[in-house]
KOLMI-801350 format. One record per residue (C-alpha): z negated, y negated, x negated; residue in three letters. Coordinates in steps of 0.001 Angstrom, whole numbers, plus 500000, padded with zeros to 6 digits. Layout:
<nodes>
ZYXAla ...
</nodes>
This chain:
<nodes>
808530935855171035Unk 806980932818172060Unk 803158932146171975Unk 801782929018173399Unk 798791927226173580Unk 796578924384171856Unk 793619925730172159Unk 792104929597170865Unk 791777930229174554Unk 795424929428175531Unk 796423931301172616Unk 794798934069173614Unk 795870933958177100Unk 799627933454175913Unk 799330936904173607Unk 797641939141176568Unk 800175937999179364Unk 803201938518176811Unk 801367942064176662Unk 800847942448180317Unk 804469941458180418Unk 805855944247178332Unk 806782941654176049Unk 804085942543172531Unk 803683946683172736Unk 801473948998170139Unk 802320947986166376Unk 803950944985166825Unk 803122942522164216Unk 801863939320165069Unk 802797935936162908Unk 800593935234160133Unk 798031932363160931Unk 799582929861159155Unk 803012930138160256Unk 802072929993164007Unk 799355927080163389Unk 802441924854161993Unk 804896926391164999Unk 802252925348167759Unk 800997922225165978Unk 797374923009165895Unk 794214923837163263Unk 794411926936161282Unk 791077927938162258Unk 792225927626166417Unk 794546930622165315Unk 791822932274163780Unk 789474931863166786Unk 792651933080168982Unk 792846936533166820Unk 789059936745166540Unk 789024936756170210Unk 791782939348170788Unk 790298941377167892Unk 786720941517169212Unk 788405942941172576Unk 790497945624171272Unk 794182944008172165Unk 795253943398168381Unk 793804945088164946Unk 793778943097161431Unk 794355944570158348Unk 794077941898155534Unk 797293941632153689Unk 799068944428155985Unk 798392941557158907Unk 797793941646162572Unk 799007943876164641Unk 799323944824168664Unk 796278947885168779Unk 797578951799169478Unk 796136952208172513Unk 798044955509173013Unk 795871958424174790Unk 794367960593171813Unk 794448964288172232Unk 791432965722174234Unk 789958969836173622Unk 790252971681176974Unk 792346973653179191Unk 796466971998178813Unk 797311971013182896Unk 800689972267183922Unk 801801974828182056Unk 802926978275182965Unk 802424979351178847Unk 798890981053177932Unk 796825978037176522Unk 795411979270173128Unk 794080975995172148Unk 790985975176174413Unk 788307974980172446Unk 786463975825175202Unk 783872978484175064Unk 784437982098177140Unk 782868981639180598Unk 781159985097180382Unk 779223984408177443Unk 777089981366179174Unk 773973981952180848Unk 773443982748184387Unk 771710979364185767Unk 770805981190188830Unk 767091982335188016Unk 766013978880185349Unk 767271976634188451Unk 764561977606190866Unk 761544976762188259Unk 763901973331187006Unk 762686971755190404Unk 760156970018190733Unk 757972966621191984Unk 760533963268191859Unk 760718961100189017Unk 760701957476189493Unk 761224954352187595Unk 759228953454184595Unk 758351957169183754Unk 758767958774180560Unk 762644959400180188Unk 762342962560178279Unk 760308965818180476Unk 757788966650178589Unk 758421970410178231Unk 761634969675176463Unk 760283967247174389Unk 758024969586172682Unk 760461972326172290Unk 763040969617171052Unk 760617968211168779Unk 760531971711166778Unk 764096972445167112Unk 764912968962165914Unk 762555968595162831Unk 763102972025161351Unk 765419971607157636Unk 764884967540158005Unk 763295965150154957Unk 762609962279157268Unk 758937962061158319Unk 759588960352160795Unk 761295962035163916Unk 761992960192167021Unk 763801961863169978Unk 766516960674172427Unk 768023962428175287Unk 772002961480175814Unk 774817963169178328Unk 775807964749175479Unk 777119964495171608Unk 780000962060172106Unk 777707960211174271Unk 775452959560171678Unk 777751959042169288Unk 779421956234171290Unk 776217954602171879Unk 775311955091168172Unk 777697953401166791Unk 778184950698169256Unk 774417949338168363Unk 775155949520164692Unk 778671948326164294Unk 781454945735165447Unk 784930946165165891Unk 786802946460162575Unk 783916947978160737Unk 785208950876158716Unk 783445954657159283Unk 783673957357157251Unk 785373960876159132Unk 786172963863157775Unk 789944964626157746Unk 790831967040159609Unk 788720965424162457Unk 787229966708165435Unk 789503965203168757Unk 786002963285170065Unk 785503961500167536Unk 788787960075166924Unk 788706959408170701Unk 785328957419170059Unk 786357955333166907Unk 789884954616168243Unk 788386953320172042Unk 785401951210169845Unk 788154949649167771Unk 786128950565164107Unk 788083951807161114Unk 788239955130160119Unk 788304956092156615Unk 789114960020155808Unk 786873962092153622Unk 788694965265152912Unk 787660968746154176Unk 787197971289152094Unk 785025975241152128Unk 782081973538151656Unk 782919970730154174Unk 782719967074153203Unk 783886966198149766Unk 781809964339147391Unk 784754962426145970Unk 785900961881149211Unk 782651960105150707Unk 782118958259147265Unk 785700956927147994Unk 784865956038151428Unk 781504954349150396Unk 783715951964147607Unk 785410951320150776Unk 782025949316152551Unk 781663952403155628Unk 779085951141157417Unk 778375954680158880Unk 779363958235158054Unk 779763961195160916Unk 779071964310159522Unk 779440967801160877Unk 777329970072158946Unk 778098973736160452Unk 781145975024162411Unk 783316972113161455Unk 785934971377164056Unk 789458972119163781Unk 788270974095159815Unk 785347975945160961Unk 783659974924157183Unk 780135974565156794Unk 777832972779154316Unk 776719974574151785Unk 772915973948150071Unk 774977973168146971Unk 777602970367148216Unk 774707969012150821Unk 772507968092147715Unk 775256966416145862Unk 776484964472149173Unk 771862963429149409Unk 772824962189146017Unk 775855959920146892Unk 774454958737150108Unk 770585957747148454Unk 772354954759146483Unk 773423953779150656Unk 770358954164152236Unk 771011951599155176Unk 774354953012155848Unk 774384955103159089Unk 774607958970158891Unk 775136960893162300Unk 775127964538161967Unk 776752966117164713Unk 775634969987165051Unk 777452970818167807Unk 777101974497166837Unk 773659974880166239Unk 772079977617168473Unk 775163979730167718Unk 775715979380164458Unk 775779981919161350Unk 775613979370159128Unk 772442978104157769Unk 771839974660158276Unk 771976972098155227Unk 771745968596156150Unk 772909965589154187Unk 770383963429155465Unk 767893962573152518Unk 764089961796152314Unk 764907958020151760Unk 768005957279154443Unk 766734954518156648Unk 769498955010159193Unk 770889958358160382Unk 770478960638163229Unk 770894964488164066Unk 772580965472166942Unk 772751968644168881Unk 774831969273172119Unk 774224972306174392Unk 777888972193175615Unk 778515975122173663Unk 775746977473174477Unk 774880976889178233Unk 778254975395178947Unk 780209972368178681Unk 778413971019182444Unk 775809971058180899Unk 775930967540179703Unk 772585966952177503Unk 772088966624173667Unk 769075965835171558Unk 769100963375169254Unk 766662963388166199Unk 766719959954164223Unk 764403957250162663Unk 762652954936164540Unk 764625951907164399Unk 767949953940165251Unk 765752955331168736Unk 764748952404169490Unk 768297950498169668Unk 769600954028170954Unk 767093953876173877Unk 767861949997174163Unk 771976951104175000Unk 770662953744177285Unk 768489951149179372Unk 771513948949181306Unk 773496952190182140Unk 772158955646182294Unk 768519954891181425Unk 768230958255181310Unk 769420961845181731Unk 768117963660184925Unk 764913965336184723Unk 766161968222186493Unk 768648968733184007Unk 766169967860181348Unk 764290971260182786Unk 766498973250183261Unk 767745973091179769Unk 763912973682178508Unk 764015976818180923Unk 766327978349179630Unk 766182977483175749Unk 761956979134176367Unk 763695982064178053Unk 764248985108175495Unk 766862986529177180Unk 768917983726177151Unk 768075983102173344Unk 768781986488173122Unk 772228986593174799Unk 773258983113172472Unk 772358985237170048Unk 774893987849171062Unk 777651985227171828Unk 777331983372168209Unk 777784987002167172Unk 780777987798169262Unk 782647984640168180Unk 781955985254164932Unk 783659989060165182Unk 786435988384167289Unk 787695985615165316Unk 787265987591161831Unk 789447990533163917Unk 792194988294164386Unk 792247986544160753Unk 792376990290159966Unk 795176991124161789Unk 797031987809160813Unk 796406988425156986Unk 797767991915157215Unk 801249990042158380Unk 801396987735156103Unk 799710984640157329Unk 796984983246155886Unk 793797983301157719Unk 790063983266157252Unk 787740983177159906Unk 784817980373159226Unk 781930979319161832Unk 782637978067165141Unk 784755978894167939Unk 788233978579167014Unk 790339979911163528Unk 792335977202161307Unk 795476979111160370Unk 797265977865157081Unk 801130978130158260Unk 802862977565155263Unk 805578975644157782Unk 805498972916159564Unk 803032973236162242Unk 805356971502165530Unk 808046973980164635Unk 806003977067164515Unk 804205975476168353Unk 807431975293169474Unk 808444978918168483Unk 805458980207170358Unk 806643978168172920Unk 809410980109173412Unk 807687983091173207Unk 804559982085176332Unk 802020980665173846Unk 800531977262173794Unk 798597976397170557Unk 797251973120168754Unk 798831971374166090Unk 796682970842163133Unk 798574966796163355Unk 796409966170166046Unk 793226966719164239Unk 794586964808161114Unk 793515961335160032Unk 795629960482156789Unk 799460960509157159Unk 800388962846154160Unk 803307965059155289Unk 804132966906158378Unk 800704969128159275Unk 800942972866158074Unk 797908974253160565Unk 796884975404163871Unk 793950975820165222Unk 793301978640167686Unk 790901979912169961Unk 791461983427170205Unk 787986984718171397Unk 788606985563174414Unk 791658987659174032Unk 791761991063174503Unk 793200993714171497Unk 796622993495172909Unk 797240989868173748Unk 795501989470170040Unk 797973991882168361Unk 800684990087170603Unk 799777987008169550Unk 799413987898165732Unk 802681988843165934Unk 804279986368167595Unk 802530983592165040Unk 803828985776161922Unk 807504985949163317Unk 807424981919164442Unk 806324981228160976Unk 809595983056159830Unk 811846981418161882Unk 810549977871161091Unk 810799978585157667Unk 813690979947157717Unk 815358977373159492Unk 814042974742157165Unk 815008976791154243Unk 819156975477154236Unk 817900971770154564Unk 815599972786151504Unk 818496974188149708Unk 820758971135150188Unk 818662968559149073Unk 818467970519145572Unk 822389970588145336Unk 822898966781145813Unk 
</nodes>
């Protein structure tokens, strides 16, 4: 490898082309400071500037005494329908088609006269439903609203006017696919707070706050891949941990919401300075539907509203009322109301039918089931491989690197009784196979 260069500039310059070049790929190391100051014959601190540079752009990743490396820029896994496959794709996280409102009659009252520049960016009419919907369960007094093109959206733009690259955020482990996506591409530092059936460990974020997380993404109800859900109990003792922090960030992201049986407990407390509550409506009037409300303090709106201003500015008005039409409509409410309820028993049918063979299943909040295997996860995907299923590895939703991953997660909703019982099956006799096949290995390690 050779770097040149005798200024940071031509270091940097030197690193990217050997890059370009095919030459430095994902996890290479990098040599320490020192050694390639003396090598090139130039200042320490001309090395530093060199890897500040690369560092502030993503190409290489620091990690004290573990040293510099070339960033993973590998694609992360993304929820949706898999391209190219023949097998039946039981992994979408996608909700079922039928069970989102018609737009048909709420689009004819959405028009209206145009909006032009320097208006208010949020419609009125949804701002005083949002207001409401937003406020309800919070300690904050003050509530100030944003309008985004969606959760990750405002996630992204969340954290990018709070933190720089490097800066370590707290995410529950197993993790929800967007928001490893968002941390990975902004080049912060995740730290994993374990999952549990009341959702975020105390432990966990005490651990991650010893750490210096600058912010904390939280998902109160429905997590995703475990379906868990805050309970009143675990969301006072989290208030606790997090009111010794109040200036760290705290995003709730409550994707669920509208369809949720959960109640919701938030972990936001009276005297957190910086957080913000954010609710998508991906899930109940479709994923096109690209518009979520965010509900934070004052100083987080107004440097929300500032990374808004040189892009979007702001989400379209007639999207803006067509959402308010329809959340004001009671038959829409009224049909959520019916899908959060269908979810809910469709997924509790097939844990059913998977504990009755032998596989361990219970059915939480949200839209898809987290199945405990018992096996290695890959091997029992690629048994139902064989057999015309496609499913999710619980790896892919895992943020600590303890051991091969032992879960899938499912979405099964939208399976009739006899593609469920098919499936149920099919699971319970994959997770047979794989562990009988590992069984032998098993065996021979204990002779030797």
């Amino acid at each position: 490898m050779q770097i040149t260069g005798s200024s940071a500039s031509e270091i940097a310059d030197s690193l990217r082309a050997m890059l370009e070049r095919g030459m430095l790929r994902a996890g290479d190391a990098l040599p320490p400071v020192r050694s390639l100051a003396e090598d090139l014959g130039v200042n320490r601190n001309t090395v530093v500037a060199a890897y500040r540079q690369l560092t502030q752009t993503g190409v290489i990743v620091t990690s004290g005494r573990g040293g510099t490396h070339v960033a993973d820029r590998s694609p992360v896994a993304l929820d949706g329908f898999a391209s190219d496959t023949v097998l039946r794709d039981v992994g979408t996280g996608n909700p079922d088609p039928d069970l989102i409102p018609d737009l048909t009659r709420a689009l004819a009252s959405a028009a209206g006269r145009p909006v032009l520049y320097g208006e208010p960016v949020i419609d009125p009419g949804l701002e005083g439903w949002a207001l409401g919907w937003m406020s309800e369960g919070l300690a904050p007094d003050a509530v100030r609203l944003t309008i985004t093109s969606g959760a990750a959206d405002a996630v992204e733009r969340l954290l990018a006017q709070t933190l720089t690259r490097d800066d370590a955020i707290a995410l529950e482990d197993p993790c929800f696919l967007a928001s490893i996506h968002t941390v990975r591409l902004g080049g912060y530092r995740p730290v994993p707070v374990p999952v549990d059936d009341e959702g975020m460990t105390v432990e966990g974020l005490r651990a991650a706050l010893a750490q210096g997380v600058r912010a904390v993404i939280c998902t109160p109800r429905a997590q995703n891949p475990t379906g868990a859900s805050l309970s009143e109990r675990r969301a006072a003792e989290l208030r606790g941990v997090l009111s010794e922090h109040p200036y760290v960030l705290v995003i709730e992201d409550d994707h669920f919401s509208m369809l949720s049986r959960e109640p919701y407990h938030s972990l936001i407390g009276p005297g957190q300075r910086r957080w913000a509550l954010i609710r998508s409506v991906s899930k109940f009037l479709g994923p096109d539907m690209c518009l979520a409300v965010t509900a934070s303090d004052p100083d987080t709106a107004q440097r929300l509203a500032t990374r808004l201003t040189p892009g979007t500015t702001w989400v379209s008005h007639l999207l803006q009322r067509l959402t308010h039409a329809l959340v004001t409509d009671s038959e829409v409410t009224e049909a959520i109301a019916r899908a959060g309820a269908h979810y809910a028993a469709r997924n509790d049918a097939f844990a059913r039918r998977l504990a009755a063979l032998g596989v361990a299943a219970e059915a939480r909040d949200g839209l898809n089931l987290w199945v405990a295997l018992g096996a290695p996860a890959s091997v029992v995907c690629a048994q139902l491989m064989r057999r015309g299923w496609l499913a999710r590895s619980g790896e892919e939703f895992l943020l600590a690197d303890e051991g091969s991953a032992e879960h899938l997660r499912l979405t099964v909703h939208d399976l009739d009784d006899d593609d469920a019982a098919q499936l149920a099956a099919d699971i319970a006799d994959a997770v047979a196979a794989a562990s009988a096949r590992l069984a032998p290995a098993a065996g021979g390690m204990i002779d030797r």
